[in-house]
N, C-alpha and C positions, 0 to 999 in steps of 0.2 A: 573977801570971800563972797562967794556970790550966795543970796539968800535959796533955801532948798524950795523948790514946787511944792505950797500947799496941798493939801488932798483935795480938797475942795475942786482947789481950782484945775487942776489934775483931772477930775471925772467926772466935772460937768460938760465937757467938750467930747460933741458924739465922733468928732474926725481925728485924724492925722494930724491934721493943720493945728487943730486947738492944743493937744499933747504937745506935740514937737515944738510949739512956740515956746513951753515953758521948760523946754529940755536943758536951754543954753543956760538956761536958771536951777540947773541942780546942781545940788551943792559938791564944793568940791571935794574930790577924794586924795584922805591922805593914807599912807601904809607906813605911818608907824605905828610900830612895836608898839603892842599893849600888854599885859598881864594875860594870858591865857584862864580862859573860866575853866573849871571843872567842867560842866554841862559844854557838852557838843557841838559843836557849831551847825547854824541853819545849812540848808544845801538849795543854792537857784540852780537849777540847769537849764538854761535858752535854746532853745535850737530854733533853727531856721529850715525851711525847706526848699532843697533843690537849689544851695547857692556855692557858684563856683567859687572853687577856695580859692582864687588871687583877684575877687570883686572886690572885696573892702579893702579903703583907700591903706591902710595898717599892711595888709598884706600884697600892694603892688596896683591897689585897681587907680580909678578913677577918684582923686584928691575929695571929688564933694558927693562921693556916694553913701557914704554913711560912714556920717561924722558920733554918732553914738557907740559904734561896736569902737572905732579907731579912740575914741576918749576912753571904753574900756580896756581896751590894750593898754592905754600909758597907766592905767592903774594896775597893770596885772603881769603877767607874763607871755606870751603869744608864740605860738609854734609854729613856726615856719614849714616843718618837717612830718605834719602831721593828718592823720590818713584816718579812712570810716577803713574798716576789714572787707565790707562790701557796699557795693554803688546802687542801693535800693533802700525807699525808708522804710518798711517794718522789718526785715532782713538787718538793717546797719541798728537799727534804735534797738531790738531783739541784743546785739551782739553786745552791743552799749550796757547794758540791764544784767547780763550776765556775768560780761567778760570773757566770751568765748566765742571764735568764729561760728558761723552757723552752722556746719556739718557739724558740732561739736555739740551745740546747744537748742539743735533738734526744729529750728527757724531759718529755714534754708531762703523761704519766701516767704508766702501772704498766710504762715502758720503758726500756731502757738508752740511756745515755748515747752521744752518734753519735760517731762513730768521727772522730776528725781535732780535737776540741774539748778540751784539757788538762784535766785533771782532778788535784784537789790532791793524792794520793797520787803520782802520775808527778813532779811537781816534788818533792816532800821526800823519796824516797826516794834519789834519786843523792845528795843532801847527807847520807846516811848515818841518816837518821829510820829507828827502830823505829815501826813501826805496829801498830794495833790497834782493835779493835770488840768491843762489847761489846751484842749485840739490835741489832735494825732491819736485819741482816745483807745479808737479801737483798732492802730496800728500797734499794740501791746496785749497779750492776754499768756494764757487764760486768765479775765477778769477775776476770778474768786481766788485767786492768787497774788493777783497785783492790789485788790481792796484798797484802792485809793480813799481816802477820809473826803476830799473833794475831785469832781471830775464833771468836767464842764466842755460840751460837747459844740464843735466851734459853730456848725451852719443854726443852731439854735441859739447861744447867747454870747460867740463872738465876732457878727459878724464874717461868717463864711472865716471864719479864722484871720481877715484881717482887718479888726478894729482896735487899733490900740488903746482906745479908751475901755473897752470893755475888759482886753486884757488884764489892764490896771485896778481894775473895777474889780475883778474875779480874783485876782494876786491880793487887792485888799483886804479881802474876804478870808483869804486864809493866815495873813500875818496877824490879821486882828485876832482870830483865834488861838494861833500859835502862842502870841502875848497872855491872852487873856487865862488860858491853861498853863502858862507857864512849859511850853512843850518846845522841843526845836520840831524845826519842819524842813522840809525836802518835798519841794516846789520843782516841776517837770512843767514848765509852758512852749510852748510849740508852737510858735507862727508857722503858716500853711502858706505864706509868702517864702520866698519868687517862684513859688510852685506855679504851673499852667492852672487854670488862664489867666494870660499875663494881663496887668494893669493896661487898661485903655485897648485894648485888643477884642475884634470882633469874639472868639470864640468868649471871652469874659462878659461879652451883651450877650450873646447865643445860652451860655450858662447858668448865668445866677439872674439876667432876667429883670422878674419885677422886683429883687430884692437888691440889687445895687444901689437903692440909695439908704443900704445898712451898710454897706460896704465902704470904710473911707477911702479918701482920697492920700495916694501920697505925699508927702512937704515938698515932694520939690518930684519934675515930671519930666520925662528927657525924651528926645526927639533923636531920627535915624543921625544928625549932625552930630550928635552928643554920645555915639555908640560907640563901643571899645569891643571891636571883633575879635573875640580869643582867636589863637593862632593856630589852631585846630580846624576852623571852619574858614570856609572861601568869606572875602569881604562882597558881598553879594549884595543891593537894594532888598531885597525881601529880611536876608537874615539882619539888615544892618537894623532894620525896622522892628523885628523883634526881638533882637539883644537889647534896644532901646524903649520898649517895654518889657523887660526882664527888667531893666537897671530901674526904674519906676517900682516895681512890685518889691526888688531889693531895698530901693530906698522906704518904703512902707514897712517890710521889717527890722529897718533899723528902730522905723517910728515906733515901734511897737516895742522893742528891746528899750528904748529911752523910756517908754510909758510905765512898765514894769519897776526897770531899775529907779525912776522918779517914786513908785510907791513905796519901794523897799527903804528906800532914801526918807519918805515919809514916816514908816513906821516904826524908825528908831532901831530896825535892827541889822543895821546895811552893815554894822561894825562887828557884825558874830556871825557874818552869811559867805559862805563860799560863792563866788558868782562862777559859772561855769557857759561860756559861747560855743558853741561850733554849728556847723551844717551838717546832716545825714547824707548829705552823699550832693554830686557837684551838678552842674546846671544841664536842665532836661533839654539836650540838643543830640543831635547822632555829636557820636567821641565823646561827650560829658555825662551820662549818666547811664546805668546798665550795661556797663560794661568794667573791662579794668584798666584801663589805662592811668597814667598818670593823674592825670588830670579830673579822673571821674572820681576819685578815692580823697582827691585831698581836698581836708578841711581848714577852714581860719579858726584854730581851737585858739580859744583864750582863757585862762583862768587867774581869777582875781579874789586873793585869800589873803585877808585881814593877818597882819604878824606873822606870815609864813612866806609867800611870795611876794621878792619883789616888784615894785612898779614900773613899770616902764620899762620890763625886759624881755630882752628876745631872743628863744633857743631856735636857730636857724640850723643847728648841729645833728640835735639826737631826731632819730626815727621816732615815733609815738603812733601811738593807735588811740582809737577813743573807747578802746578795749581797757586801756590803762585807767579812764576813770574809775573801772569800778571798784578794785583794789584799794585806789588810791579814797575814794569815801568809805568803805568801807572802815578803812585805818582812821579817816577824821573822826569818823560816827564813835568808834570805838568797839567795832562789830568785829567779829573773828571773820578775819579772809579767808574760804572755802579755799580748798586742793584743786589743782588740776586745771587753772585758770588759763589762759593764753595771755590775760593784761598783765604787766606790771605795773607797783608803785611807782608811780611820777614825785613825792616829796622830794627827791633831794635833787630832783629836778626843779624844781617848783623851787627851792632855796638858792640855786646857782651851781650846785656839783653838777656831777658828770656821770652818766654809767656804761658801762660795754654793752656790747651786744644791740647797740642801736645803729646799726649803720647798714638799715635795712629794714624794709618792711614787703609783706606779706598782703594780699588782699585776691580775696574769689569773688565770681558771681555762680548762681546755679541755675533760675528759673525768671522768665520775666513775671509783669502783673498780671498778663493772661495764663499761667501758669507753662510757657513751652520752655523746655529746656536748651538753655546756651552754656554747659560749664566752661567758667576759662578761669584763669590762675594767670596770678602777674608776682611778678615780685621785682622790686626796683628800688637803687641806691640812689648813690650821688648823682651818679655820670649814666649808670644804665637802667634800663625800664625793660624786662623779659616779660614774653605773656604765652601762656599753651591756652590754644583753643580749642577744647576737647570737643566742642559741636560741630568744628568746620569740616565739611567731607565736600566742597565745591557745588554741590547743589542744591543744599537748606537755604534758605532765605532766613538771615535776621529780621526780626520785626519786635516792637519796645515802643511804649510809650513819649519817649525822646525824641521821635518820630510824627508827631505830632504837630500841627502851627505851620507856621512859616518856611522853617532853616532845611525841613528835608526834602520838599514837593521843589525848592529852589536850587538842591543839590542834585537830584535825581532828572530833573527838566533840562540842566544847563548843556546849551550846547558848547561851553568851553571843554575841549580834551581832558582837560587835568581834572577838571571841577567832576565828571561826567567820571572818570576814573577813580577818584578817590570815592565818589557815592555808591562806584558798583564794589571797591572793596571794602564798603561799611557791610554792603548787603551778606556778603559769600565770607569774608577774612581768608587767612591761610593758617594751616595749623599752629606754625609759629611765629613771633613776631621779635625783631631785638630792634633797640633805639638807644642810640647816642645821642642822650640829652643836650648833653654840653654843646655840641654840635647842632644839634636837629632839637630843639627844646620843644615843639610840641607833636611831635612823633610823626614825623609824616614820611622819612624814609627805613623802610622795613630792611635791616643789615641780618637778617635771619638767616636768606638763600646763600651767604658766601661773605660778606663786606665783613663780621668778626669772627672768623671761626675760635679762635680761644677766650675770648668774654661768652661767646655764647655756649661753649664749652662749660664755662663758671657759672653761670647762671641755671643750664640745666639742672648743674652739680647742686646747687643751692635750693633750687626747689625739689629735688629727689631728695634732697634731706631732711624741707621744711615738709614735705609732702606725706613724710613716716613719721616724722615726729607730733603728729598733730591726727595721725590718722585717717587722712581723708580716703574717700571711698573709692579715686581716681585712681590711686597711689598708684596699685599693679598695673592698668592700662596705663598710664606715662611711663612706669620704667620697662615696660615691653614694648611697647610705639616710640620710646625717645633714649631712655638708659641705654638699652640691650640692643637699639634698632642696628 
């Protein structure tokens, strides 16, 4: 067995490089069965920001992108099938905290959470949870609600949210006290990687300036030869150049997951701690973020729980939402589940059974970060991906921060026909959208106008049903524009 990373040696290193050297040196993870304590189990929740769900090498990406999320999959269970409710991060993290889609839970966008809707901090604090945040701070409120015990604000002491030393530095800080009160805690850290601006990329000099040399460097840095073009966007020189600074800024928050998980490994209590992976929603390019497509909603959720899940398993089957965590700690904590949720318990998922009713998922958008409105709705199975654009009327112009860098001035410029085509249908869309995955896996032919009339039939059906059952505000405008048309 390989000897676990000192603390020491852990958070004297202000880079990437110094962490990640001593990653291959934590200790190894086993999942057996222990005794269950009476006292609660700790809760890590990781997230990442703005990472397409098939990047880590676990979920299909690139074999040497991040070798610490794929070593937490083999200790845990990994979801293949697993979706944000919506493709924005204070919107998807809001839904997270709740357990309720956002028209539901009053955080449609860049708003606080409504007033009378339980939120996961208010239940695990009377059972004596230490809390904590670490970035994304004030993508959560209302603050006097959320009353985090620690909260640690990234552009002041985590390096612009990506130094993984300081990560670990500030996760130390709260296990140490966890211990020392004898308290469980629930730990929320938030790498602000592979968010824009990407690693090594003008607008990241343009940004942070004179403060990049607090900013580390990632373990390993990948060039346009080394890019893996999702299959949603043209293989383009501009996009190929900044998918390959995404994958750099990815590889950073791996460093930063390894930095974490080596302290937790440090302070003796990796063995009573739920770890908890995913993304808030998928990589900021037009088709990957702010919107609904397939691709923009799903996440690499991983979860890695001491005597309850097993290691190294993969539900590739059930649909899940990351709506379902909060149910599902609620139950660890031992906190009464609030009424009225949209998540479910993941446990006996999490143990290898099976449940109905997942053979499907649901996800909205409503408002971009400038506040304009784009409502659409998708819902998508195995084989189909449906989407209502309730904002397209042929002459709105989309516009999203996804929009941003490199990938869209190279989509909107190109004089190839197809490339030039598919940019003007990012801009305007058409009301509706159907895609035969199996066939067409990253959606790029629209079977809406005729190509399935009876799937699309079914799908309408399915979201005129998910559409009442949940309340949303569209309801009557879709089944007067699509039900009744």
């Amino acid at each position: 067995m390989n000897t676990p990373l000192s603390r020491r040696t852990l958070l004297a290193g202000a880079g990437a490089g110094a962490v990640a050297a001593g990653l291959g040196a934590r200790a190894a993870w086993s999942d057996t069965p222990r005794p269950r304590k009476a006292a609660p189990p700790n809760i890590l929740l990781f997230t990442v920001d703005d990472m397409h769900g098939g990047s880590p090498g676990c979920f299909g990406g690139r074999a040497d992108l991040t070798p610490n999320i794929d070593r937490l999959a083999g200790e845990g269970v990994a979801f293949h099938r697993a979706h944000v409710p919506i493709a924005l991060c204070q919107p998807s993290r809001s839904a997270l905290m709740t357990g309720r889609f956002p028209h539901r839970n009053g955080a449609e966008g860049f708003e606080d959470i409504a007033d009378g809707v339980p939120i996961l901090n208010e239940l695990l604090q009377p059972l004596n949870y230490l809390t904590g945040i670490l970035g994304k701070v004030a993508h959560l409120g209302p603050d006097d609600r959320f009353a985090w015990d620690l909260s640690v604000i990234p552009d002041e002491q985590l390096g612009m949210g990506r130094n993984p030393a300081d990560y670990a530095r500030h996760a130390t800080e709260l296990f140490d006290r966890a211990k020392s009160e004898n308290r469980p805690f629930f730990l929320m850290a938030n790498s602000e990687d592979p968010h824009r601006p990407f690693s090594g990329s003008l607008a990241e000099q343009q940004r942070f300036g004179d403060v990049l040399d607090e900013i580390a460097k990632p373990s390993k840095v990948y060039g346009p030869d080394d890019a893996e073009v999702p299959g949603y966007l043209p293989d383009l020189p501009e996009i190929r150049q900044e998918v390959s600074q995404y994958m750099s800024s990815a590889r950073r928050a791996d460093d930063t997951l390894a930095a974490v998980l080596a302290a937790l490994d440090a302070s003796g209590l990796a063995g009573d701690t739920i770890v908890i992976f995913m993304s808030d929603n998928g990589m900021a390019v037009p088709f990957g973020k702010a919107n609904v497509y397939e691709q923009c909603t799903r996440t690499p959720l991983i979860v890695r729980w001491p005597g309850v899940a097993g290691a190294g398993r993969t539900d590739d089957e059930h649909f899940v939402s990351t709506m379902d965590l909060f149910p599902t700690l609620c139950l660890a904590a031992g906190a009464t589940v609030p009424e009225g949720l949209d998540g479910r318990d993941l446990t006996s998922l999490l143990k290898g059974g099976s449940q109905s009713g997942r053979d499907q998922i649901n996800t909205v958008f409503h408002e971009s970060s400038s506040d304009q409105r784009y409502d659409m709705r998708g819902v998508h199975d195995e084989r189909w991906s449906y989407i209502w654009n309730a904002w397209s009327d042929g002459s709105l112009n989309y516009r999203a921060e996804n929009m941003q860098g490199l990938t869209w001035p190279a989509m909107r410029d190109s004089t190839d026909p197809a490339v030039a085509a598919r940019a003007q249908f990012y801009l305007l869309r058409v009301r509706e959208e159907l895609y035969d995955l199996a066939n067409d896996p990253h959606a790029l032919n629209n079977l809406a106008g005729g190509g399935a009339p009876e799937e699309l039939a079914r799908r309408r059906a399915a979201m005129d049903a998910w559409m009442g059952s949940t309340g949303d505000p569209l309801h009557a405008q879709y089944r007067k524009e699509v039900i009744n048309a």
